[in-house]
C-alpha positions in Angstrom: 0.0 0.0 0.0 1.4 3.3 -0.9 2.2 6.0 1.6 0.7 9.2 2.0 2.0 12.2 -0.5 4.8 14.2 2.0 4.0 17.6 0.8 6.1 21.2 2.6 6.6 24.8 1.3 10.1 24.7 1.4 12.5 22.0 -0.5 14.5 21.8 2.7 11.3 20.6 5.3 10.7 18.2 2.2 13.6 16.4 2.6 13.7 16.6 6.2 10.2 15.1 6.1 10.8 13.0 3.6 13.6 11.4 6.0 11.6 10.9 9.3 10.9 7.0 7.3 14.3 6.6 6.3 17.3 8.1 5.2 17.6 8.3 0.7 19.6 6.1 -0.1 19.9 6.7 -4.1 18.3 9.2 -6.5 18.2 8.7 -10.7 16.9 10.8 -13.2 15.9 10.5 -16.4 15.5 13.2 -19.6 13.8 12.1 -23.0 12.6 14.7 -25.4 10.3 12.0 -27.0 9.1 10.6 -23.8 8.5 7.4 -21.8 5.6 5.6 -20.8 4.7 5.1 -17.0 1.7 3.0 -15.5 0.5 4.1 -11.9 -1.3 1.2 -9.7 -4.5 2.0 -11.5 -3.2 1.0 -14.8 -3.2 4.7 -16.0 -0.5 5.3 -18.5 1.1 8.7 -18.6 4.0 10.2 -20.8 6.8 11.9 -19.3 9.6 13.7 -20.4 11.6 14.0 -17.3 11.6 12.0 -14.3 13.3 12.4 -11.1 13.2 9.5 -8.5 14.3 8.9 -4.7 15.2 5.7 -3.5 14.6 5.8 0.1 16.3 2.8 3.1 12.8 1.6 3.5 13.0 0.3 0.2 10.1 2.6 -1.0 10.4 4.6 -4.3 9.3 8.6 -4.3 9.0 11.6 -7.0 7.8 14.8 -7.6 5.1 14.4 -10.3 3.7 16.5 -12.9 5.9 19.4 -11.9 4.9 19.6 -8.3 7.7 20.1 -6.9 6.5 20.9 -3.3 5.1 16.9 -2.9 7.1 13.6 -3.3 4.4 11.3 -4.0 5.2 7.2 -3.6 5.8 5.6 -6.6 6.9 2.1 -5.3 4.0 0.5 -7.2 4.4 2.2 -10.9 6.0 0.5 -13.6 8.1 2.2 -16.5 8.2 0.6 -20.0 11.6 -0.3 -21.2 11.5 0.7 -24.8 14.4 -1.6 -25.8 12.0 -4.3 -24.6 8.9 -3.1 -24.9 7.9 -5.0 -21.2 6.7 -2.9 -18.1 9.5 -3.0 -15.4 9.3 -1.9 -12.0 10.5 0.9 -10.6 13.2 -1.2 -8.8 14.0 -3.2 -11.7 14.2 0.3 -13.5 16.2 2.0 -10.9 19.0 -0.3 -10.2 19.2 -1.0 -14.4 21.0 1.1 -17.3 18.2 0.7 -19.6 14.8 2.4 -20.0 
């Protein structure tokens, strides 16, 4: 079950909240100017262009999505679709691989 979006004003009490579960542990990013596919826990698809993710010590996955950059929502559950592939990995799988 996901955890509740950690939301603050400033990007310093984010992190600081962020924290109070665990220290991060990793963080990757990823730029494409033609996109990627991601699938929520709904099965919702979005395209993104740019995605930053936070690997926290609880093993939980977190980013700021669509631009809000005041929340880190929990993204543990989502799944990104490899395009060499063209199969739906997991955010772990995706985070600790080369490939999108």
């Amino acid at each position: 079950m996901a955890h509740s979006p950690i939301t603050s004003d400033t990007h310093q009490q984010l992190m600081i909240d962020f924290g109070v579960d665990g220290p991060q542990v990793g963080e990757k990013n990823i730029s494409l100017k033609e996109g990627f596919l991601v699938r929520d826990e709904s099965g919702a698809e979005k395209n993104y262009t740019h995605w930053d993710v936070i690997h926290r010590a609880d093993e939980t996955y977190w980013s700021p999505l669509d631009g809000d950059r005041k929340t880190l929502y929990d993204i543990t559950s989502y799944e990104i679709k490899n395009k060499k592939s063209d199969q739906w990995v997991s955010v772990a799988e995706w985070f600790t691989s080369e490939e999108l």
